[in-house]
VOGUVEX-870465 format. One record per residue (C-alpha): residue number from 1; chain; x, y negated, z. Coordinates in nm, 3 decimals. Layout:
<pts>
PT     i   ch        c1        c2        c3
PT   NUM    A         X         Y         Z
...
</pts>
This chain:
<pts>
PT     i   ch        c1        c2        c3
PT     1    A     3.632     7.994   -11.103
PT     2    A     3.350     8.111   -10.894
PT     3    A     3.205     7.982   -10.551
PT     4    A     3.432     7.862   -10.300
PT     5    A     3.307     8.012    -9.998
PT     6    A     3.565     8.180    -9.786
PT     7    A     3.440     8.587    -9.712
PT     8    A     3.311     8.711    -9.405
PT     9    A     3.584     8.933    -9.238
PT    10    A     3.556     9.224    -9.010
PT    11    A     3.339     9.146    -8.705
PT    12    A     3.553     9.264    -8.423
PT    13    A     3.536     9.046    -8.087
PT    14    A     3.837     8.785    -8.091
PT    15    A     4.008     8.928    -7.788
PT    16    A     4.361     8.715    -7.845
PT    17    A     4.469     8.523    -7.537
PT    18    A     4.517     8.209    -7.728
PT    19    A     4.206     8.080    -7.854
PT    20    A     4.321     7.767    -8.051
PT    21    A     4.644     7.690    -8.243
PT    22    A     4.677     7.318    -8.278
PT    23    A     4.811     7.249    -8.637
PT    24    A     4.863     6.909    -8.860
PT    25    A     4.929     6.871    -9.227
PT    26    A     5.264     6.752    -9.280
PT    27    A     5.424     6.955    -9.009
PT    28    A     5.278     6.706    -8.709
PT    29    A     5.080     6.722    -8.461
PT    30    A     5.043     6.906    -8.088
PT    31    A     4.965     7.254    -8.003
PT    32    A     4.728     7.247    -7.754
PT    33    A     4.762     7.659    -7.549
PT    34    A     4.476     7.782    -7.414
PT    35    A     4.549     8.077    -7.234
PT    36    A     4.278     8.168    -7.101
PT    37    A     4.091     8.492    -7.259
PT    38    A     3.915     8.421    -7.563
PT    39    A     3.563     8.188    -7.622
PT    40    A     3.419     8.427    -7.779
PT    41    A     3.511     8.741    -7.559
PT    42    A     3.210     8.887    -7.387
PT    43    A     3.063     9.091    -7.124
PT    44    A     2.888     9.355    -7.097
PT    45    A     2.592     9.161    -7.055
PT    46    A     2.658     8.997    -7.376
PT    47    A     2.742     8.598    -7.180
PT    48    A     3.095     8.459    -7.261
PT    49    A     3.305     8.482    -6.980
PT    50    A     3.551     8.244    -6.826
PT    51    A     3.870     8.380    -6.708
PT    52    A     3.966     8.111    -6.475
PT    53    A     4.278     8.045    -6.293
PT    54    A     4.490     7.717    -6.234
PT    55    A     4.419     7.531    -6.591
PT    56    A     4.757     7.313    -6.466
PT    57    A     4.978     7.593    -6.452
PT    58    A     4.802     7.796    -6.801
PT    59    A     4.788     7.489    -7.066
PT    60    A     5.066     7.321    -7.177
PT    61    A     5.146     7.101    -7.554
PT    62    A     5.395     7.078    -7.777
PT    63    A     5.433     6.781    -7.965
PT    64    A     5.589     6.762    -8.305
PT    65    A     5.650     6.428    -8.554
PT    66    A     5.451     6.386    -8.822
PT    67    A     5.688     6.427    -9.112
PT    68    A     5.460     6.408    -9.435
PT    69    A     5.312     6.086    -9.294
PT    70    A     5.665     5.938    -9.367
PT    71    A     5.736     6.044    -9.659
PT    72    A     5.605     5.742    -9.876
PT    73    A     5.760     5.829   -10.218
PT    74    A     5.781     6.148   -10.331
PT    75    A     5.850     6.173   -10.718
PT    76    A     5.575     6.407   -10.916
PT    77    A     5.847     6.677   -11.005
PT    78    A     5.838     6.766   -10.661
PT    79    A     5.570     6.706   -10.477
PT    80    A     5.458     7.101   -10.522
PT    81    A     5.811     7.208   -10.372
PT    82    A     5.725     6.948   -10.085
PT    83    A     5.388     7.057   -10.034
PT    84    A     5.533     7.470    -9.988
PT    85    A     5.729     7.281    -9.716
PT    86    A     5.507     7.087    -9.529
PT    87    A     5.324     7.420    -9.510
PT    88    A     5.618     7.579    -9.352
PT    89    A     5.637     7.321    -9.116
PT    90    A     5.278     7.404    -9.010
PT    91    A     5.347     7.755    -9.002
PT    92    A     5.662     7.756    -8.770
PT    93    A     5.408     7.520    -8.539
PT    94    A     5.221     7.785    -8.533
PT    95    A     5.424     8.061    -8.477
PT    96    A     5.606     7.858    -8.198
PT    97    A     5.252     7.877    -8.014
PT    98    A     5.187     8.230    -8.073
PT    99    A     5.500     8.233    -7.867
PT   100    A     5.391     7.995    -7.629
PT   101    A     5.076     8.174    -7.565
PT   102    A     5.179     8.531    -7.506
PT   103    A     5.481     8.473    -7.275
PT   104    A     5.309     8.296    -6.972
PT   105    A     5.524     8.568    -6.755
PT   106    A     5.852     8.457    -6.883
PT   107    A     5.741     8.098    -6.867
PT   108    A     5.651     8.156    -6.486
PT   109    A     6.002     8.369    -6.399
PT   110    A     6.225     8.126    -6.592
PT   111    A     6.158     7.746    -6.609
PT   112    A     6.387     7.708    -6.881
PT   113    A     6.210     7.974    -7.129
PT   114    A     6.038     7.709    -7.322
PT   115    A     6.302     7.541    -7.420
PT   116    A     6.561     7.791    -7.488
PT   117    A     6.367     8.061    -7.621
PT   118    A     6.078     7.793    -7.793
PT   119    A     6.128     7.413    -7.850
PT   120    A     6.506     7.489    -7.990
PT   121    A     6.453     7.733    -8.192
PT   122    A     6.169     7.543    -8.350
PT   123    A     6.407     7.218    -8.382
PT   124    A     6.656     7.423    -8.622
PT   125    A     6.385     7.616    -8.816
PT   126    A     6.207     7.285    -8.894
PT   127    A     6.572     7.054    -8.915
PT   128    A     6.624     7.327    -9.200
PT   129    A     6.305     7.274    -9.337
PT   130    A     6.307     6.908    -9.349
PT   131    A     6.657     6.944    -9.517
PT   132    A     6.469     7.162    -9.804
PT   133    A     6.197     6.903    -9.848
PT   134    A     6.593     6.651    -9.897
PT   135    A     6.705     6.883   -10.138
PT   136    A     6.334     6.893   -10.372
PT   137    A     6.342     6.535   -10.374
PT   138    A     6.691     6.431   -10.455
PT   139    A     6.722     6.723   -10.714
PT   140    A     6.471     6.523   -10.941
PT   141    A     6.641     6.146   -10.852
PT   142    A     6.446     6.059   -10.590
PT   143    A     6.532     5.904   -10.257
PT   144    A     6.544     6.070    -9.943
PT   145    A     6.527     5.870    -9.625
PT   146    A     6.780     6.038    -9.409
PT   147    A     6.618     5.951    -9.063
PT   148    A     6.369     6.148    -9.134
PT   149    A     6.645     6.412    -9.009
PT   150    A     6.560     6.299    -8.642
PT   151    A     6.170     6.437    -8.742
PT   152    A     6.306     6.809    -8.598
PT   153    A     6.269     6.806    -8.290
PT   154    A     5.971     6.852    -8.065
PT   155    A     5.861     6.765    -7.664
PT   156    A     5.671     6.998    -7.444
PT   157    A     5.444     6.833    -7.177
PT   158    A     5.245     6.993    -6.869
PT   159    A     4.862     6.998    -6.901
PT   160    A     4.826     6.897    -6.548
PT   161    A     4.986     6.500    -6.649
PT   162    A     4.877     6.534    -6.963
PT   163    A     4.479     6.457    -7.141
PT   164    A     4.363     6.649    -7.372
PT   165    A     4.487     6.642    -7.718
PT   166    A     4.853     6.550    -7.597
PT   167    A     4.808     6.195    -7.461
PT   168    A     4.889     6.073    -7.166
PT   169    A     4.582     5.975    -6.928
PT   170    A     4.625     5.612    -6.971
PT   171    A     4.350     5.506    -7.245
PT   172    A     4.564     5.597    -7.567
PT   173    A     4.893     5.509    -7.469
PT   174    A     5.155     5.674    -7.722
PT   175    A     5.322     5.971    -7.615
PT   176    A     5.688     6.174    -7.710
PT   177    A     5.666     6.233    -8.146
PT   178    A     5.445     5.886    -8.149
PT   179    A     5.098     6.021    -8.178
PT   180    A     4.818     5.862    -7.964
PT   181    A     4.617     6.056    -7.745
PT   182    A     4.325     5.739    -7.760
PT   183    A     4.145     5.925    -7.509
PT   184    A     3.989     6.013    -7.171
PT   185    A     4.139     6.326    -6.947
PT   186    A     3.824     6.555    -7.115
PT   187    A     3.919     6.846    -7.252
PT   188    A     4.288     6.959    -7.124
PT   189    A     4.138     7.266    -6.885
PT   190    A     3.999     7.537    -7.001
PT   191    A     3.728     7.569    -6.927
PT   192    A     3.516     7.813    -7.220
PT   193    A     3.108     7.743    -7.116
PT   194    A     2.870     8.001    -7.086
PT   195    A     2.623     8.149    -7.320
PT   196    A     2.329     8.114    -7.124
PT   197    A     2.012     8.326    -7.239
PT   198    A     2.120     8.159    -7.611
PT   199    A     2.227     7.800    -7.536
PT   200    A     2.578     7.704    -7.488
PT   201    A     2.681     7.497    -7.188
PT   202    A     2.980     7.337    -7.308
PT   203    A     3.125     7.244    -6.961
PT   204    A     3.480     7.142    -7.007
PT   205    A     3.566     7.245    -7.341
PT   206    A     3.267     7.370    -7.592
PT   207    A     3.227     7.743    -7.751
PT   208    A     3.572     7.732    -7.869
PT   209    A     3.761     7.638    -7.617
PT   210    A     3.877     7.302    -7.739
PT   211    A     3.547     7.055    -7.708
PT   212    A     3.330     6.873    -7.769
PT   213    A     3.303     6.748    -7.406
PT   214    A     3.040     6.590    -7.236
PT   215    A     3.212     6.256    -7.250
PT   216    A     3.183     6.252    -7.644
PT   217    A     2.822     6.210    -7.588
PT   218    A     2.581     5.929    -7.546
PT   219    A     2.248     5.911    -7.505
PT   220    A     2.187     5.609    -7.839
PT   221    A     1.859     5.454    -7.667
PT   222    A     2.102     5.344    -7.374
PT   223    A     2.345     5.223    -7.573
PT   224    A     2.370     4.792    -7.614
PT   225    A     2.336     4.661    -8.019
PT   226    A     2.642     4.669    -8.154
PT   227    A     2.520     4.779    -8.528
PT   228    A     2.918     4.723    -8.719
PT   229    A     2.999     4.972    -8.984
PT   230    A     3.382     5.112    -8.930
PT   231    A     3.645     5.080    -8.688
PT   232    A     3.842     4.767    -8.717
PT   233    A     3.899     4.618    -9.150
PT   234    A     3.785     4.957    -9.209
PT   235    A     3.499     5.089    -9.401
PT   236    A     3.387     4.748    -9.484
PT   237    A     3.065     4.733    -9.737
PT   238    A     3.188     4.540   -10.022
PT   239    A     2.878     4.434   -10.121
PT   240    A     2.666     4.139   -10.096
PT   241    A     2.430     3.929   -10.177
PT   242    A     2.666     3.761   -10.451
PT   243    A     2.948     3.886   -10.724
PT   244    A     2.816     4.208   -10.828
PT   245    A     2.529     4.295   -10.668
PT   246    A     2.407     4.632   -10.866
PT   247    A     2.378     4.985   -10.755
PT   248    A     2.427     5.334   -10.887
PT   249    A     2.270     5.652   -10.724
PT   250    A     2.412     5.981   -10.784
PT   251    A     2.206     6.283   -10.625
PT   252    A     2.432     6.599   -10.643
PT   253    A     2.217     6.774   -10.330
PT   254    A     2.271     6.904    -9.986
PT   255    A     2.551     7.206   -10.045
PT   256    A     2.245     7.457   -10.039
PT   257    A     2.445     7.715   -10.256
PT   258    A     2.681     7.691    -9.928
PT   259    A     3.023     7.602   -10.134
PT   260    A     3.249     7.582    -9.870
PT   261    A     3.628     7.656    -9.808
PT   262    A     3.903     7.540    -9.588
PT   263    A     4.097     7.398    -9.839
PT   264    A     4.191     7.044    -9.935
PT   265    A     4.339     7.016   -10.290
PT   266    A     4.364     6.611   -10.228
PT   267    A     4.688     6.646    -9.927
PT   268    A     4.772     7.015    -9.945
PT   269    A     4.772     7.116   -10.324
PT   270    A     4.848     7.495   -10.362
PT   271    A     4.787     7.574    -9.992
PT   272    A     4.514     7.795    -9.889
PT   273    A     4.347     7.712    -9.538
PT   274    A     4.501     7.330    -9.597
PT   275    A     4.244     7.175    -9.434
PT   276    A     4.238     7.417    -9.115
PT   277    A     3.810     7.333    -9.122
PT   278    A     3.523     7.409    -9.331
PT   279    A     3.429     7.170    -9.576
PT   280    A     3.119     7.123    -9.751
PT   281    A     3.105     7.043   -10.109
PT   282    A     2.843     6.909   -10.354
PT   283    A     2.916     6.820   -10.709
PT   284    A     3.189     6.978   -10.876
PT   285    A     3.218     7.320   -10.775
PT   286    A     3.549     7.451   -10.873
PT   287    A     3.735     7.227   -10.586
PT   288    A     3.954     7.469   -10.426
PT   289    A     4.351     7.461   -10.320
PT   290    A     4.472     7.577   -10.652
PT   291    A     4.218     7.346   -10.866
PT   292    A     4.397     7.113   -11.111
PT   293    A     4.225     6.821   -11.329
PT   294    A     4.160     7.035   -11.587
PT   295    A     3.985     7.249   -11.373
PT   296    A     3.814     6.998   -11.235
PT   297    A     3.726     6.842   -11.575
PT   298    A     3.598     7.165   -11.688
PT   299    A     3.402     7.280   -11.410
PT   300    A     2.999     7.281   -11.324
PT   301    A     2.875     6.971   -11.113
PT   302    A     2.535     7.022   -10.850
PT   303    A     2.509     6.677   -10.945
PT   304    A     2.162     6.599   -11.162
PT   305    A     2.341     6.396   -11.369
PT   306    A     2.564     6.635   -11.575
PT   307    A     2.821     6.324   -11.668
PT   308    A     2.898     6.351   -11.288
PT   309    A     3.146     6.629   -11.228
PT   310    A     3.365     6.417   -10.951
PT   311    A     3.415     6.653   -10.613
PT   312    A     3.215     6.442   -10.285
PT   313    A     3.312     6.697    -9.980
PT   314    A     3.348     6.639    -9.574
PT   315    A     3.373     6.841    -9.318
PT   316    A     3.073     7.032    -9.195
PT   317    A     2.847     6.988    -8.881
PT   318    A     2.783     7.267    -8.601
PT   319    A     2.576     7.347    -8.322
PT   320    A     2.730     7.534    -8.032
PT   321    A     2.450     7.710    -7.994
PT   322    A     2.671     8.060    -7.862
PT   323    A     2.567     8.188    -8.252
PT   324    A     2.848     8.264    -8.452
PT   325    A     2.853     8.190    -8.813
PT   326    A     3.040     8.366    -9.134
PT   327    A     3.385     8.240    -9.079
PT   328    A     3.396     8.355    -8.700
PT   329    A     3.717     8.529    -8.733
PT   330    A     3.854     8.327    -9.036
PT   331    A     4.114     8.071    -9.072
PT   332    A     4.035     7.775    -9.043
PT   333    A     3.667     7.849    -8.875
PT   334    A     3.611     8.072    -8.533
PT   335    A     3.991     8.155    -8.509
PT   336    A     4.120     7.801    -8.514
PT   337    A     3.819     7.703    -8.248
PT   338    A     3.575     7.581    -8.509
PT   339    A     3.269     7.787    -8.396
PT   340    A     2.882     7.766    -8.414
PT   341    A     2.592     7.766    -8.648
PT   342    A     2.710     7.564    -8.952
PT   343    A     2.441     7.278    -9.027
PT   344    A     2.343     7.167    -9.428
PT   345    A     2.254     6.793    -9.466
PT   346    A     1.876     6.717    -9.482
PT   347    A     1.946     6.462    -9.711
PT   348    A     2.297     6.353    -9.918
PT   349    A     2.297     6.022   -10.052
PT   350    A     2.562     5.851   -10.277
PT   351    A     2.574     5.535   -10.381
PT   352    A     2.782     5.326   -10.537
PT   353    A     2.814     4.970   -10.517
PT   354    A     3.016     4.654   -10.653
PT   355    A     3.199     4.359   -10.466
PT   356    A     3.041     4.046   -10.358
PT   357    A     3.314     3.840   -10.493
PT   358    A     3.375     3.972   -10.823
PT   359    A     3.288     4.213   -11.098
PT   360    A     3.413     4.611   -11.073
PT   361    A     3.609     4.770   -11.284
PT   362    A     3.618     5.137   -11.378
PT   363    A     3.733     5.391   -11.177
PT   364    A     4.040     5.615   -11.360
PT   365    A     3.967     5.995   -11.393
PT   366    A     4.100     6.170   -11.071
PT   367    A     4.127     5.887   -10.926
PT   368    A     4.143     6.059   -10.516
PT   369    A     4.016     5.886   -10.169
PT   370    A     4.032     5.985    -9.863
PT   371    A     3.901     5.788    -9.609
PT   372    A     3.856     5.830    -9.205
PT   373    A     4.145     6.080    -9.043
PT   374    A     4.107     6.403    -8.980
PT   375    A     4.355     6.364    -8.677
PT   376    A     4.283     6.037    -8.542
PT   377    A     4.218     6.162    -8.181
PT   378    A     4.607     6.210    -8.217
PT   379    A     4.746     5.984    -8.453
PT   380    A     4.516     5.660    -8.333
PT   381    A     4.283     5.483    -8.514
PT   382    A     4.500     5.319    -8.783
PT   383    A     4.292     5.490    -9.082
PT   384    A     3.970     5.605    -8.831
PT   385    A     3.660     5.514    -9.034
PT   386    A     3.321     5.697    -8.821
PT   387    A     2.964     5.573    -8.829
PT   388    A     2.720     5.781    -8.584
PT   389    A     2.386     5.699    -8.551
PT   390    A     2.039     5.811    -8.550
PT   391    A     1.768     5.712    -8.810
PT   392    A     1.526     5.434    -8.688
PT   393    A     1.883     5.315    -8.551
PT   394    A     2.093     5.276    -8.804
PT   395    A     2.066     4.826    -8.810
PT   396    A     2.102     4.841    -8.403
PT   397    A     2.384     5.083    -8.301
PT   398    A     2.694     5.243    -8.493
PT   399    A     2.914     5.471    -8.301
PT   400    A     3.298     5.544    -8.404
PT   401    A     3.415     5.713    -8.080
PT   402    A     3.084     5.906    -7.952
PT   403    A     2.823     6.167    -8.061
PT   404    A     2.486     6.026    -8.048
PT   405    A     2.212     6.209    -7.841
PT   406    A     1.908     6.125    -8.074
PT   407    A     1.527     6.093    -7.951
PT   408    A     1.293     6.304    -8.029
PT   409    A     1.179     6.269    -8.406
PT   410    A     1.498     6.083    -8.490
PT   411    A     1.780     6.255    -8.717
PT   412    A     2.149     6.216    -8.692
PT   413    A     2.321     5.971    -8.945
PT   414    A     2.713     6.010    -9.076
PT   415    A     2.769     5.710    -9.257
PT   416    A     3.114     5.633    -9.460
PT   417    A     3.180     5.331    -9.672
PT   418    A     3.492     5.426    -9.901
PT   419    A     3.830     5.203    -9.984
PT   420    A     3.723     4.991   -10.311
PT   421    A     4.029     4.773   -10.443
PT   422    A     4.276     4.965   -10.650
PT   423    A     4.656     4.913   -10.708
PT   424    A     4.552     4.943   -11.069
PT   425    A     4.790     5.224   -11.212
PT   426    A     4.787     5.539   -10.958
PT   427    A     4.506     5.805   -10.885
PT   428    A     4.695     5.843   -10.594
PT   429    A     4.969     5.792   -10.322
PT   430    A     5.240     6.012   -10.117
PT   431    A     5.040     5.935    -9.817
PT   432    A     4.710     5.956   -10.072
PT   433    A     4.605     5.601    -9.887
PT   434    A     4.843     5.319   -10.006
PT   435    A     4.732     5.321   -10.360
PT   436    A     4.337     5.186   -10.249
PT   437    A     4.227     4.939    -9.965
PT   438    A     3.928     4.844    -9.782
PT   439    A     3.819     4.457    -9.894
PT   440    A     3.941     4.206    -9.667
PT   441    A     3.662     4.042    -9.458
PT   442    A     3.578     3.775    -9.721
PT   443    A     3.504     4.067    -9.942
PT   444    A     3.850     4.002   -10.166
PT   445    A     4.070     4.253   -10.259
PT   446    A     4.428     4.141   -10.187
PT   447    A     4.759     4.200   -10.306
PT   448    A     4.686     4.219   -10.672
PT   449    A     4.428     4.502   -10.628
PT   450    A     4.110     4.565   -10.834
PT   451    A     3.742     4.593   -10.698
PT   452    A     3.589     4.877   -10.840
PT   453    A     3.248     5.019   -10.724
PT   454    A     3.234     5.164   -10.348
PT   455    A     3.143     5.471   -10.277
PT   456    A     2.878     5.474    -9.944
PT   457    A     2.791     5.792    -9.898
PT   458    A     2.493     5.865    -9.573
PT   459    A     2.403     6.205    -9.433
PT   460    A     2.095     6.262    -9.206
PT   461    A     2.101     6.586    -9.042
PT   462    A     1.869     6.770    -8.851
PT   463    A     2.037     6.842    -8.521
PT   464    A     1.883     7.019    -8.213
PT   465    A     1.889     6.771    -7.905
PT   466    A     2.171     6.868    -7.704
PT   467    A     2.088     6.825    -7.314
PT   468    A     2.327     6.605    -7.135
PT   469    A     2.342     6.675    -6.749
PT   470    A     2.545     6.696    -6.464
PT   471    A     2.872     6.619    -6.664
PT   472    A     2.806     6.869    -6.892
PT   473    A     2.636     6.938    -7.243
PT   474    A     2.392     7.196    -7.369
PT   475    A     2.384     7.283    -7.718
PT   476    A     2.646     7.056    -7.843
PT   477    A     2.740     6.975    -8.200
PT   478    A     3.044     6.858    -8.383
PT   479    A     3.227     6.806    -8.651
PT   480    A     3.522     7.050    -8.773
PT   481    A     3.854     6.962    -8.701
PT   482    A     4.230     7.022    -8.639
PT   483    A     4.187     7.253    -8.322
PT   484    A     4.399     6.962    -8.127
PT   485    A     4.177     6.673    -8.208
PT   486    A     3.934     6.897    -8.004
PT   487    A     3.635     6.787    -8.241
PT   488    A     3.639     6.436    -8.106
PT   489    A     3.430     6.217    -8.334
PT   490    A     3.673     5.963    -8.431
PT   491    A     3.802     6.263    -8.655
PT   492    A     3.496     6.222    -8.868
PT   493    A     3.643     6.195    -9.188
PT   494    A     3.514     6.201    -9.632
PT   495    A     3.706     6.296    -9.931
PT   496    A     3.611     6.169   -10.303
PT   497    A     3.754     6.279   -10.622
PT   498    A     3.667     6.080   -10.948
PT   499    A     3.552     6.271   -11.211
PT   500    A     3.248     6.108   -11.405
PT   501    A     3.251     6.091   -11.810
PT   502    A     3.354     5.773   -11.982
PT   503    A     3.005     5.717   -12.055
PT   504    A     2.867     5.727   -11.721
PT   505    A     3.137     5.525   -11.544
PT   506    A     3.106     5.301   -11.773
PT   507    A     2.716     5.297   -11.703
PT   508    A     2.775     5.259   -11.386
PT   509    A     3.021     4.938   -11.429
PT   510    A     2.750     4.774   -11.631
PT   511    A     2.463     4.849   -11.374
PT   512    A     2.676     4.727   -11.089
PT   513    A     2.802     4.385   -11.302
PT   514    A     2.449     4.292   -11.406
PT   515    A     2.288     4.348   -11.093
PT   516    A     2.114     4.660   -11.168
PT   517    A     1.974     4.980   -11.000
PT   518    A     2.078     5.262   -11.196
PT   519    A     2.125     5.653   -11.147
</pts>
């Protein structure tokens, strides 16, 4: 299994109408409709253009249940049949937007188009699909929770009541399918920016049409001290100045051999473009879609320790600089509005630390975390777990719901403390979360759970300063996401898969028990 990296397609100008498709794992989430010409189209001059007409009348969402996020229990013999489905759920999303996008005439000569010749049709292709993903699981004796029946159906809303992402303008108030929009009215219009003379004014909506915004920015020298790791009981550090009080470093390096791909093998086995961003991966390097333990076991690590081959990826980092990079017109990059100049981490660091109440056990081979949501702009912040800062910052002010606009000289910090207390049996859940936990605030592990050592994983990047002015921002970055989450940094999100030799992990235990500093 070679590199991961997705190939470069044909460099043609994007000129579809729609420049974002709004899909969620598990057949969820909104479609967000820009239909406005392309980001990315240009003039003759070579400046993106905005086509600009009433952004009330030209935007609208669609807003579909979440169904894999309900189903809990799934046996093993059919979570790959479920998986095909959930995918088909996110396809007929899709393809119910394609719709929406290329029949604004219709929509304007017939008020009922949406529904008639959209929304219902999508409600029986998905009740059908829903009653497939019924069928895979009670074939093999499992239980299938029957209201999950009433998942079919989806709501349309107009973009002129409506904030960005789907939510209602009333500071994250839950709208029709449940999902949170948890945000300001920011990034509904559609408005593209302009490539000016090589910078990108992101004005309403960023290079690809669906943010960042100005409002996800803040200037961190004006911000007031507020220096707390994660968002709510989340990402806790486990570690103290008591129980076990060790560390182990693991340097696996910056993703310099670019190993990328828009997969995730953790919640969409067997599904290419899973992940609809670019991730960056450093130590193993045979993590794709299709990847099983074996693979995983048996693959090549860019870890310096050669006992490490566990998989550490995130999504990657971008300027909106107006540059394109090589997955303009890919899945899951440029064509699902994740544009820009992809940035490397200066630095990577992983470290792994014990409990300050107890000693750690070891972790199981592929054992999986994920930690942080990918969709949390939509879904809330239930499993949000986002650290922004700048270095020289980092013991005065953490940020969970804002980009930080660094000084001069000063880097920009991701930080991510992992779930450490395990159920003590799985490698991993339906919803891949209920099988680990965050400590409790006493630094505890409850219902039964094990401590075993936390991942903390920082990365520094060097980021251009983007210019914040006027209400809008120059050079932006941001992090990859679901087009509808509109790269909103509460998304920020880390993925781990376990795969270190008996002999290391075991190592590892011992360093972190006796108080050590080990890698």
């Amino acid at each position: 299994m070679g590199r991961n990296t997705r190939k470069r397609r044909s460099s043609m100008a994007t000129k579809a109408v729609a420049a974002s498709a709004a899909l969620a794992l598990g057949g969820g989430g909104l479609i967000w409709a820009n239909f406005y010409a392309s980001a990315h189209e240009s003039n003759s001059s070579g400046q993106n253009t905005t086509k600009a007409a009433t952004a009330a009348a030209q935007v609208a969402t669609i807003s579909c249940p979440d169904v894999g996020q309900k189903l809990t229990n799934v046996p093993d013999k059919a979570k790959q049949g479920v998986a095909t489905e959930l995918a088909n759920l996110d396809k007929q999303i899709t393809e119910a937007y394609t719709r929406l996008a290329s029949s604004r005439q219709a929509q304007a000569n017939d008020s009922g188009f949406v529904q008639n010749a959209i929304v219902g049709p999508l409600k029986e292709k998905r009740a059908a699909t829903i009653d497939r993903i019924r069928i895979d699981i009670q074939r093999v004796g499992g239980q299938f929770n029957t209201q999950l029946s009433q998942l079919a159906a989806c709501t349309t809303q107009a973009a002129n009541n409506t904030a960005a992402g789907g939510g209602q303008n009333n500071g994250g108030q839950q709208n029709n399918g449940g999902q949170a929009g948890n945000g300001q009215n920011t990034g509904g219009q559609a408005g593209n920016g302009q490539n000016n003379g090589g910078q990108q004014q992101a004005g309403q909506n960023g290079q690809g049409g669906n943010g960042p915004v100005a409002a996800d920015f803040v200037d961190i020298t004006k911000v007031q001290q507020n220096a707390t790791i994660g968002v709510g009981a989340n990402g806790l550090a486990a570690n103290g100045n008591s129980g076990s009080k060790g560390t182990f470093v693991t340097k696996c390096g910056t993703n310099q051999n670019k190993n990328h791909n828009t997969d995730n093998v953790i919640v969409a086995p067997g599904v290419t473009n899973g992940a609809h961003h670019l991730h960056d991966y450093v130590g193993n390097q045979n993590n794709d879609a299709f990847a099983s333990d074996q693979d995983l076991a048996n693959g090549t690590t860019s870890c310096q320790n050669q006992g490490d081959k566990s998989s550490y990826f995130w999504p990657v980092i971008r300027v909106q600089d107006g540059t394109q990079d090589f997955d303009q017109n890919a899945d899951g990059g440029g064509k699902e509005g994740n544009v820009g100049k992809i940035l490397l981490p200066a630095q990577a660091q992983l470290t792994f630390v014990g409990n300050k109440k107890s000693q750690v056990v070891a972790m199981p081979s592929a054992l999986r975390i994920i930690t942080g949501d990918a969709k949390a702009f939509v879904n809330g912040n239930a499993n949000a777990n986002v650290n922004w800062s700048c270095t020289g910052f980092e013991n005065k002010v953490q940020l969970h719901d804002k980009y930080p606009i660094c000084p001069q000289g000063s880097q920009v910090v991701r930080t991510t403390f992992f779930q450490s207390c395990w159920d003590g049996q799985n490698i991993d859940s339906a919803n891949h979360r209920t099988h680990v936990s965050f400590v409790q605030a006493d630094g505890t592990c409850a219902n039964g759970f094990k401590a075993i050592p936390q991942l903390q994983v920082r990365l520094v990047y060097n980021v251009p300063q983007p210019k914040l002015a006027n209400g809008t921002i120059t050079n932006p970055y941001a992090v990859d996401s679901f087009p509808e989450n509109l790269h909103k940094p509460i998304t920020d999100h880390n993925d781990f898969i376990n795969f270190f030799s008996t002999n290391v992990m075991n190592k590892m235990v011992n360093c972190i028990n006796t108080g050590k500093k080990c890698q």
